[in-house]
Every structure is written in C-alpha cells, then in structure tokens.
N, C-alpha and C positions, 0 to 999 in steps of 0.2 A: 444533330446535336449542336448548339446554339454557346459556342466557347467565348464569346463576345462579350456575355454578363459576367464572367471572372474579370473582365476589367474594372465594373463599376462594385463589383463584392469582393474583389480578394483581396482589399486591406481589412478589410470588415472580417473574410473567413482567417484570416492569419492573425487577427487578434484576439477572435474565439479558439483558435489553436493556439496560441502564448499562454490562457488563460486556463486551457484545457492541461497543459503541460506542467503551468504552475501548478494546479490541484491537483495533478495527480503527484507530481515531485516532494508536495508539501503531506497529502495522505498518506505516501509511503514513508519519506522519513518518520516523520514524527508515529506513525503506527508501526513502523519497525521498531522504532525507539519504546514505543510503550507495551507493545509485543514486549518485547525482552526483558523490561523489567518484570510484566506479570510470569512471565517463565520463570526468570530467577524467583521471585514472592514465591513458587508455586512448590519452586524446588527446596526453598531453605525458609519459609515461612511458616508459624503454625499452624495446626489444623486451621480454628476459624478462617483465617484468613486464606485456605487456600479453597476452602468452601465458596466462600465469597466471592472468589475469583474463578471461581470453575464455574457457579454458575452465574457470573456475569457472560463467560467465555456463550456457554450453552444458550444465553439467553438472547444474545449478539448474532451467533452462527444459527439461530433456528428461525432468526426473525428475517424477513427483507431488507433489502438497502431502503428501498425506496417508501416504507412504514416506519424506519426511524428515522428518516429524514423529515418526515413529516409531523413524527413525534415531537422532533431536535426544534424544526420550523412552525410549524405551527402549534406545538402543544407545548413550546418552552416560555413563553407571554405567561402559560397560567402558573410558572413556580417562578416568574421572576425573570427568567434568562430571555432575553431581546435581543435580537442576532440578526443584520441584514444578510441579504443570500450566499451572497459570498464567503461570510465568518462560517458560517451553519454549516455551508455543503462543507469547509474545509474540516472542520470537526466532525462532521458525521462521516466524513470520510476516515477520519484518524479511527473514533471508533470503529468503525465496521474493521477496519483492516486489522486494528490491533489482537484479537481472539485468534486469528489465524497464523498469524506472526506470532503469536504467543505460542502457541502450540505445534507451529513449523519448528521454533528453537527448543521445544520442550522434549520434541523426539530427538532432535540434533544434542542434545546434552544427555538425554539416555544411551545415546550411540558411540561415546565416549567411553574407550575403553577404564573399566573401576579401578583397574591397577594401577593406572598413572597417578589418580587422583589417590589411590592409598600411599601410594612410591610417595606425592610430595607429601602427604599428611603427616608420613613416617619420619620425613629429614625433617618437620618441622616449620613446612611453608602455611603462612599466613590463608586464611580462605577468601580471603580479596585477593593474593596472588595465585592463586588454586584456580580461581575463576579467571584474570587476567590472561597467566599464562599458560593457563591449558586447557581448561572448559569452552571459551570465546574462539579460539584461535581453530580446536579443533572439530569443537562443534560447527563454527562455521561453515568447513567443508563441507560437512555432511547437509547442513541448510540452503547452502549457495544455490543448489538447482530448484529447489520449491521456491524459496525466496524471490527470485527473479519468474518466476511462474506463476506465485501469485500478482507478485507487481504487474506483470502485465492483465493479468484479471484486471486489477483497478483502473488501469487505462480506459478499457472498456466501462465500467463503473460510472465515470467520469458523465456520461453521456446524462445520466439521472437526475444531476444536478442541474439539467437547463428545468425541469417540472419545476423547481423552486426561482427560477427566472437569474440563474448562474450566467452571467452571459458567453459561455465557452462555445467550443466549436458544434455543438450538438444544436444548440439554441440560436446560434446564428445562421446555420444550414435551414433551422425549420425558418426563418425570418425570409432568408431569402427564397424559400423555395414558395411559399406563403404569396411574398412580393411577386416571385415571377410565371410560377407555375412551372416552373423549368425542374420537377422532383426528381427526371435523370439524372443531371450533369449537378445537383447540389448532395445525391445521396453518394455519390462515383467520386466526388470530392473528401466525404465525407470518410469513406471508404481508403480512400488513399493516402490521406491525414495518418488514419488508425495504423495504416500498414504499415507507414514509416517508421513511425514512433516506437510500435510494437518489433518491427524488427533490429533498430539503433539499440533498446532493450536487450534484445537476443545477444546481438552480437556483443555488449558490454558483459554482460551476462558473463561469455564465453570468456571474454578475455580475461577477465577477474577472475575466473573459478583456474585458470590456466596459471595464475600468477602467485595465487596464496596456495595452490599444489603445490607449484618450484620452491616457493619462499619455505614452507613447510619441509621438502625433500631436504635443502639445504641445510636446513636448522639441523635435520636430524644428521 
C-alpha cells in the first residue's frame, strides 16, 4: 500500500470531505425543516391538500435519488430551472430527504398521547401553543432515533451527487484513483471518511436524545 499519494491528494480529499459534509448538513436541515412542515400540512390541512402532499411523499419515496437528480439536472433547462451542480445536488438532496422526514414526524405526532392535546384544548390553549408546547417537544422524542437514522442514510446519499460532477469526497476519490491507479488506498480512504462522519452522527444522536429525556423528566 503506497500512503505517499495522501501527501500530493489529501488537501484535494479533505476538500471533497468539507464539501461532502456541507451537503449533507445542508440536505438534512432544510429537509428536516421541510419534512415537518409537510407533516404538520398533512395533520391540520384539508383534504386537497393533504392528497397532494401524500402523493408528492409516494412519488419521492418510490422514485430513485439518482432519477430525480437527473430530473432536477438535467430535465430542469426544459421548464426554466438552470442549476449548476452544486445548487441542484443540494435541492435534490432537500427533496429526497424531506418525504421521509415528513412521515418520520407524522408517526412521532400520532404517538402523542390525545389526552394531552384534549387537557390543553380544554383550558383553552392556542393551537400554535398546542403544537409548540407539546406536539414538537413530545413528538420529538419519539423521532430522535429515525431522525438521526435516516440522517446518516444521507451521508451515504451524498456519494450520488459526484454523477452530476459535485465535487465532494466521492468524486475526488474517483479523480484520484483515475490519476493514480492506486483504487486500494483511495476506496479505504473513502471508507474512513464515511465512518467518521457516520459515527460523530451516532454519538451526537445519543447525546441529544439523552438530553431532551432529562429536560423532559424535569419539566414533568
């Protein structure tokens, strides 16, 4: 194994891991974020509209990543939408992830015990406070461990977006292994990147879900 070539590539691989890092950070907020609003739409909005969003969900979750990336990329020219690689993989990212997230929080707000939510109806609380302080906080819990479970799915995800010439760590690995023939020590690279990442994930994971328990025992 020839560890020599990590000195003329590993500013190269650690800036397709920066890049890899921000896509995947940026497809999970914002598809967490758009998850959750189609969750709510889905739970307090009317029919039409929850048609419409069930089966955008079904029509997201039954497709590829890698077929609406190329939808996003190359068949977004013919209605208008011009995207270099970068914008596209990050929105195709938001889509994909958001159906899942939508429907991660949508069983995490079924799981919410109806009594709470009739106790505040009863005293008269607000349904933006209904949802603030007890739908959000408690469904949470019940989400925290898909949540972080699917997030790391995206991690891996992440890798799809070099086909669209992303320049993250997937597409600088095939660059150098390309240059050097070296496909060991750039896939073993490649491979350890993911492991890090996916496990600093885990453990955040862990600590968060340990933290809004206690805050939660407390309150009660």
């Amino acid at each position: 194994m020839e560890w020599s070539i990590f000195q003329q590539y590993g500013p190269m691989l650690l800036r397709g891991f920066q890049i890899t890092v921000f896509c995947w950070l940026f497809g999970t907020i914002f598809g967490m974020i758009l998850g959750l609003l189609i969750a709510l739409a889905q739970r307090y909005g009317v029919k039409p509209v929850r048609w419409l969003l069930q089966a955008y969900i079904e029509i997201i979750r039954g497709t590829p990543f890698l077929v609406q990336l190329f939808v996003l990329y190359y068949g977004g020219p013919l209605i208008g939408l011009r995207l270099d690689a970068l914008p596209a993989g990050l929105l195709g990212l938001t889509i994909y992830g958001s159906p899942y997230f939508a429907e991660i929080f949508r069983s995490a707000f079924r799981a919410v015990p109806h009594g709470q939510i009739e106790a505040a109806r009863a005293i008269g609380m607000a349904e933006v406070s209904i949802i603030r302080r007890i739908l959000l906080p408690l469904g949470l819990v019940s989400a925290l461990p898909a949540l972080v479970n699917f997030s790391i799915i995206l991690t891996k995800e992440t890798v799809i977006l070099s086909i669209i010439t992303v320049p993250e760590l997937m597409y600088q690995v095939q660059r150098m292994s390309t240059e050097t023939f070296r496909y060991l020590e750039a896939n073993l690279v490649l491979a350890l990147f993911f492991w890090a990442l996916v496990e600093l994930i885990s453990r955040v994971g862990r600590r968060l879900e340990i933290r809004i328990t206690k805050h939660l025992i407390e309150r009660t």
